[in-house]
C-alpha positions in Angstrom: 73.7 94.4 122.1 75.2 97.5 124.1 78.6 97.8 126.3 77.4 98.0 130.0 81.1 98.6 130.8 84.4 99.7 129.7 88.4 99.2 131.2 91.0 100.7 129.7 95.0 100.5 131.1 97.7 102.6 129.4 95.3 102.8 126.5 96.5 106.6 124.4 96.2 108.9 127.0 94.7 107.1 129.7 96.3 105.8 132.8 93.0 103.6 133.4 89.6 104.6 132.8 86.5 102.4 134.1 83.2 103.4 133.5 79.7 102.1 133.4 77.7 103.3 130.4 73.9 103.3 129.1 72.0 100.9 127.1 71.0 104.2 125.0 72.9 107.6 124.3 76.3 108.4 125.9 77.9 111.8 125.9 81.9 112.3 126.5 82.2 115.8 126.0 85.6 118.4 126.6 87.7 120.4 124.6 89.9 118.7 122.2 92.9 116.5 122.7 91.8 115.5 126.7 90.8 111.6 124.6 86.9 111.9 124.2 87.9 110.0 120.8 90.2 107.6 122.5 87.4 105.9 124.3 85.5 105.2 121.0 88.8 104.5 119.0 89.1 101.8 122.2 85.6 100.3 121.6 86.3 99.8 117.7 89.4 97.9 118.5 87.4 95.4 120.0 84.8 94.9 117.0 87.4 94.8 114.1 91.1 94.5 116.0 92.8 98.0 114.6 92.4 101.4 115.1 90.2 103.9 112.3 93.1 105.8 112.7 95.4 104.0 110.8 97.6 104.1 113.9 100.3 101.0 114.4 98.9 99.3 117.2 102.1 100.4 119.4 101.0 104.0 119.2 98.3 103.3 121.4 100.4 102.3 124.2 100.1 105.8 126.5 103.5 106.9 126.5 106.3 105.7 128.9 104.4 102.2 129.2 104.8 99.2 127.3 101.7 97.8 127.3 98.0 98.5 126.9 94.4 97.0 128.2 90.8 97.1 127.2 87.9 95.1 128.4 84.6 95.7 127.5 81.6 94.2 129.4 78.4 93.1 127.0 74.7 92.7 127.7 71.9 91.5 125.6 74.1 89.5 123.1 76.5 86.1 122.5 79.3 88.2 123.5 79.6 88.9 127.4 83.1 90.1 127.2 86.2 91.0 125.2 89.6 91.4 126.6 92.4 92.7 124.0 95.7 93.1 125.1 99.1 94.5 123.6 103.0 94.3 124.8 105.2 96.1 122.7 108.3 94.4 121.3 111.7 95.0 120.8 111.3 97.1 117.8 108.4 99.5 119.2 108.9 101.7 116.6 107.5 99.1 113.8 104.3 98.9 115.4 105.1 94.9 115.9 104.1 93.1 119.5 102.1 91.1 120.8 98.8 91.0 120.8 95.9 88.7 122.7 92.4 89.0 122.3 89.5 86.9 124.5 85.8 86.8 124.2 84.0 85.3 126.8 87.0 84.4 128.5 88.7 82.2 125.6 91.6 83.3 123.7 91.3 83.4 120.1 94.1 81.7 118.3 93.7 84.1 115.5 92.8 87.7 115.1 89.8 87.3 112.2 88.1 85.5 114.7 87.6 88.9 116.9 84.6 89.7 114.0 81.6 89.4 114.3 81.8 89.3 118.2 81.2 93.1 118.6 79.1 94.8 115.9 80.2 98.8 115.6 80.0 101.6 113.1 82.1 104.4 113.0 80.9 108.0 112.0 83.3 110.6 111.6 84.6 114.0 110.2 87.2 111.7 108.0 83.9 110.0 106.6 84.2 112.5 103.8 87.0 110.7 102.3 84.9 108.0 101.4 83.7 110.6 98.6 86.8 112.7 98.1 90.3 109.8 98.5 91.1 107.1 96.1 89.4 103.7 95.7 91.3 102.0 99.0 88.9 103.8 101.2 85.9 102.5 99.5 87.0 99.4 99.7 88.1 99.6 103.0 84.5 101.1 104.1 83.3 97.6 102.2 85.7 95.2 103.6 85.4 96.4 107.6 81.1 95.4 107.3 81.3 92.8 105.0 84.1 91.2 107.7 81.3 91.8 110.4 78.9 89.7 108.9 80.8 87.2 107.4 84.3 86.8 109.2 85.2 84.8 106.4 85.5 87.6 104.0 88.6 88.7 106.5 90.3 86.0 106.2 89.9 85.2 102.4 91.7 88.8 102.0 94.3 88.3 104.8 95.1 84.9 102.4 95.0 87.0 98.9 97.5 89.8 100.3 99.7 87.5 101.4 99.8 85.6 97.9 99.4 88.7 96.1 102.8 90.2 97.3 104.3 86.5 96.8 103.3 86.7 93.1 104.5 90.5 92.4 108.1 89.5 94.2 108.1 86.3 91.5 106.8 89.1 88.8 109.5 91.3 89.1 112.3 89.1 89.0 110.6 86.2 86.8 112.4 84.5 83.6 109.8 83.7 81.0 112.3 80.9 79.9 112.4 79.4 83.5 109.3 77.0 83.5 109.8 76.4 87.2 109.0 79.8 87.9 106.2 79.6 85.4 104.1 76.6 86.9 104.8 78.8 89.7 103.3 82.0 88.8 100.1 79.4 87.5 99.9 78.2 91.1 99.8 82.0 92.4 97.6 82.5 89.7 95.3 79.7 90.6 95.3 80.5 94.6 94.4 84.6 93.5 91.3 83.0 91.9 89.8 81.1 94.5 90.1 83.7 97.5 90.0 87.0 95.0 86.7 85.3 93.2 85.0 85.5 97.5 86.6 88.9 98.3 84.8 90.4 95.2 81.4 88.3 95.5 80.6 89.5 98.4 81.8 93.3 97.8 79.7 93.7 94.6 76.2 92.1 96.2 76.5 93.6 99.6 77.5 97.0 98.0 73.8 96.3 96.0 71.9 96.0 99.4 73.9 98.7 100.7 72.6 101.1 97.9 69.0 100.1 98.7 69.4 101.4 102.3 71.6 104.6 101.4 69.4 105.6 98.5 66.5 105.7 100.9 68.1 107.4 103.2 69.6 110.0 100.9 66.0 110.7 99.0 64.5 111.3 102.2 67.4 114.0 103.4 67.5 116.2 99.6 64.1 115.8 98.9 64.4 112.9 96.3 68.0 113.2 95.0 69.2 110.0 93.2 72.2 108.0 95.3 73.4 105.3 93.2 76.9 103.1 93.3 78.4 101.5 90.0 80.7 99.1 91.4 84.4 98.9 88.6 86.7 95.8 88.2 89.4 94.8 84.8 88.8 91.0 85.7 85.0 90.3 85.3 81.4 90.9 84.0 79.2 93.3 86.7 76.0 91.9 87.1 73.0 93.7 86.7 71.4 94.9 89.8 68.6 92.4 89.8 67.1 93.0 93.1 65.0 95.7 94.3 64.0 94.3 97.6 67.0 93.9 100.5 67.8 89.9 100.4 68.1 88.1 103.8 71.1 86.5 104.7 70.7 83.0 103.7 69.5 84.5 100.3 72.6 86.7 100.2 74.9 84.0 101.3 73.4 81.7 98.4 73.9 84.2 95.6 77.7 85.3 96.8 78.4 81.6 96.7 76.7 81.4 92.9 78.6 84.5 91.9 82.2 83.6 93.1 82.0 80.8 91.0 81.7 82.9 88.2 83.6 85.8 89.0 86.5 82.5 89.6 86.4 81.1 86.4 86.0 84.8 84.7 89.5 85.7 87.0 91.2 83.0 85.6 90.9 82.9 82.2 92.4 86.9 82.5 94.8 85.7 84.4 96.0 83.0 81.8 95.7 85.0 78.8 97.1 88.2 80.3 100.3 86.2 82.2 103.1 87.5 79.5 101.3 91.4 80.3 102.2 91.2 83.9 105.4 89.4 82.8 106.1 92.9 81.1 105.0 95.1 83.3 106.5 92.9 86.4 103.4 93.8 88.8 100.1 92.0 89.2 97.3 94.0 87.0 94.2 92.5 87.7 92.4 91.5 90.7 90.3 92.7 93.9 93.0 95.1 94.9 92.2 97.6 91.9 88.1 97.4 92.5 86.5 100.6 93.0 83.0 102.0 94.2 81.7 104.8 91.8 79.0 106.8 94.1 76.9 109.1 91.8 74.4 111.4 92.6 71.4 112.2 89.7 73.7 110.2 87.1 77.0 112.2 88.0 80.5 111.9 89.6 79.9 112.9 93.0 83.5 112.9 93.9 84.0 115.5 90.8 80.7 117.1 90.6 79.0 117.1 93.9 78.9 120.3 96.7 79.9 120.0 100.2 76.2 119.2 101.3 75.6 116.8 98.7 78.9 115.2 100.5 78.1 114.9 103.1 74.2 113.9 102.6 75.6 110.5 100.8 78.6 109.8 103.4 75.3 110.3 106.4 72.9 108.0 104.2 75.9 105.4 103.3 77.1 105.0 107.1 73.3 105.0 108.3 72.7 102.1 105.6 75.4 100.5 107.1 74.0 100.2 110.3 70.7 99.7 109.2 72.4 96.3 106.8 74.0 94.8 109.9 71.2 94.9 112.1 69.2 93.5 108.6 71.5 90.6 108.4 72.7 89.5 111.6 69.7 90.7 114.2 71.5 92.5 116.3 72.4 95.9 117.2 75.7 97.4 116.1 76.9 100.3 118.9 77.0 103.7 117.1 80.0 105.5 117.3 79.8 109.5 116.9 83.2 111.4 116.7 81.8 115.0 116.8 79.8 114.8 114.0 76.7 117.0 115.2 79.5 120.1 114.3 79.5 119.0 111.1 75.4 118.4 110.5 72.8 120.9 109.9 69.6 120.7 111.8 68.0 118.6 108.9 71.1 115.6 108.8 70.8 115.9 112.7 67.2 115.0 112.5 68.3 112.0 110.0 70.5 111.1 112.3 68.9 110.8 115.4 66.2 109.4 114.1 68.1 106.9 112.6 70.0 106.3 115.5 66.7 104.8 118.1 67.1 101.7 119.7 71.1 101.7 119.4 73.9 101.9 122.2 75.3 105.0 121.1 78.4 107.2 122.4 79.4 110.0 120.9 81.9 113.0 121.2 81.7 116.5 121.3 83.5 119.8 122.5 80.6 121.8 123.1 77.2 120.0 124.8 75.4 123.1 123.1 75.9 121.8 119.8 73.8 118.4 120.9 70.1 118.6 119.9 68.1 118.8 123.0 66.5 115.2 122.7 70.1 113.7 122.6 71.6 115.6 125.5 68.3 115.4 127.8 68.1 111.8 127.5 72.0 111.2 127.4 74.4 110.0 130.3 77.0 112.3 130.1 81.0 112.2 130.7 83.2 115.5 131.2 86.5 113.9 129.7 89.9 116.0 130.7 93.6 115.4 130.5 93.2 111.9 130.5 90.4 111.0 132.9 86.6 111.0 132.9 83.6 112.3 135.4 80.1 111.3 135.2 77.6 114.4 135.6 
């Protein structure tokens, strides 16, 4: 899979931009703020339908226009083409519009079904938060693969928000008396298990293949140091980590299916004994949306205990296991996506990195072409980016 072409129209800072890129390496390079990270924010729209910026999707309308474009071109792959589209509404400022997405010329009636089409991974300065923020991030950084490989996962947690903030409306202004409102809360209850029971399956087994790869990864960067994830949730029994070897898909598929069945039965007998607690408290207390993602390096905290290198080792080896698990389950490429990271990397992560990085479609960003290692930059097709526009050199 790689991107032979990419359109954008009113897209950030770009009036339009069209360019043809390589199957292997692709440099935009300028100083900062002229949109080198616009183009790949614009790519990873396409694979997951949001920004990694967090942005409402009416921020990336360039400013004074109401509507923006991108259209990639695909070779090598089931996907040929994606289109997304945007039109602001009335209220701009909300972030609401409307949005339209085709792939290979057919509209999709519903967002989710935009994954899986385009497989990406992002790499990024901000990748340190996956260490250093709360437990939403690593759950996020679960939840955006796991939705690439199984688009189902995206909808199941789409479904489980929605009836999650039904349920905490009801809990907060619920009469225990009212039995109306009871069978209702058992319904909520009831619906929570089913989807939460998938969402948390799949999270806990793929974040067990996704420590095989990173723990690899991270040995072979720190001279054997010991990367390990201890995956937490208040609503049912961890498994052991039973397998040693990666599992193929149909084998992973299998056991998430054997799992949620557990973890559903596990979720609802918590829910049912523990109703009058979130009666109390007026808030939903258990559930998939207070999982976390310990990562520990040689048996301790690394968030708490862990030095800037030893950071940054375990976000390169987790993102590179990422890529490495996609291509594993799916057999195909993702694209690669480098926001000026080889500013951040020391000669030895760079050499992970780019050996890592063979046989991938990869574009990347940088202010200074002297910072690229000499195999990237010789071997590269390269982009000047300024104030909005791009030149091939």
């Amino acid at each position: 899979m790689f991107i032979s072409d990419i359109n954008l129209q009113y897209f950030r800072n770009y009036e339009t931009l069209s360019a043809k890129l390589g199957s292997g390496v692709n440099v935009f390079y300028g100083d900062n703020g002229q949109g080198k990270t616009n183009i790949l924010e614009s790519v990873f729209f396409c694979a997951i339908g949001k920004s990694f910026r967090f942005s409402k999707d009416s921020d990336l309308v360039k400013s004074g226009k109401n509507e923006f474009k991108i259209e990639l071109q695909l070779k090598d792959d089931i996907t040929n083409e994606i289109t997304v589209t945007f039109r602001n509404g009335q209220n701009s400022s909300s972030g609401a519009g409307e949005k339209a997405v085709r792939v290979n010329g057919l509209y999709l009636r519903r967002l989710g079904h935009l994954m899986g089409n385009l497989l990406s991974v992002i790499f990024s300065p901000e990748d340190l938060e996956i260490v250093n923020e709360g437990p939403s991030v690593r759950r996020k950084l679960l939840d955006i693969v796991i939705s690439q490989i199984y688009p189902a996962h995206y909808f199941d947690l789409q479904q489980y928000n929605k009836i999650l903030a039904q349920k905490n409306v009801l809990l907060r202004d619920i009469d225990p008396g009212n039995s109306g409102l009871i069978a209702l809360l058992d319904v909520y209850n009831e619906q929570l298990a089913e989807a939460g029971s998938k969402i948390s399956a799949r999270r806990v087994l793929f974040s067990y293949e996704l420590e095989l790869f990173a723990a690899e990864k991270n040995a072979e960067i720190s001279s054997g140091e010991k990367l390990s994830f201890q995956y937490y949730s208040n609503y049912f029994t961890i498994p052991e980590k039973a397998n040693k070897n990666l599992l193929d898909n149909s084998e992973l598929s299998k056991k998430i299916e054997e799992f949620s069945t557990v973890i559903n039965k596990e979720f609802t007998e918590i829910l049912n004994s523990r109703k009058n607690r979130e009666i109390e408290r007026s808030h939903s207390l258990y559930g998939p949306q207070n999982d976390d993602l310990l990562i520990t390096l040689n048996d301790m905290e690394l968030r708490r205990f862990g030095s800037q290198g030893q950071k940054r080792t375990a976000v390169l080896s987790i993102k590179l296991a990422e890529t490495q698990l996609l291509y594993k389950l799916t057999g195909r490429r993702p694209v690669l996506l480098l926001d000026d990271v080889f500013s951040e990397l020391d000669e030895t992560r760079c050499a992970l990195l780019l050996k890592n990085t063979e046989g991938f479609q990869t574009l990347l960003t940088t202010a200074n072409l002297s910072e690229l290692p000499r195999e990237i930059s010789s071997a590269a097709k390269i982009f000047f980016v300024e104030s909005g526009s791009i030149k091939l050199i």
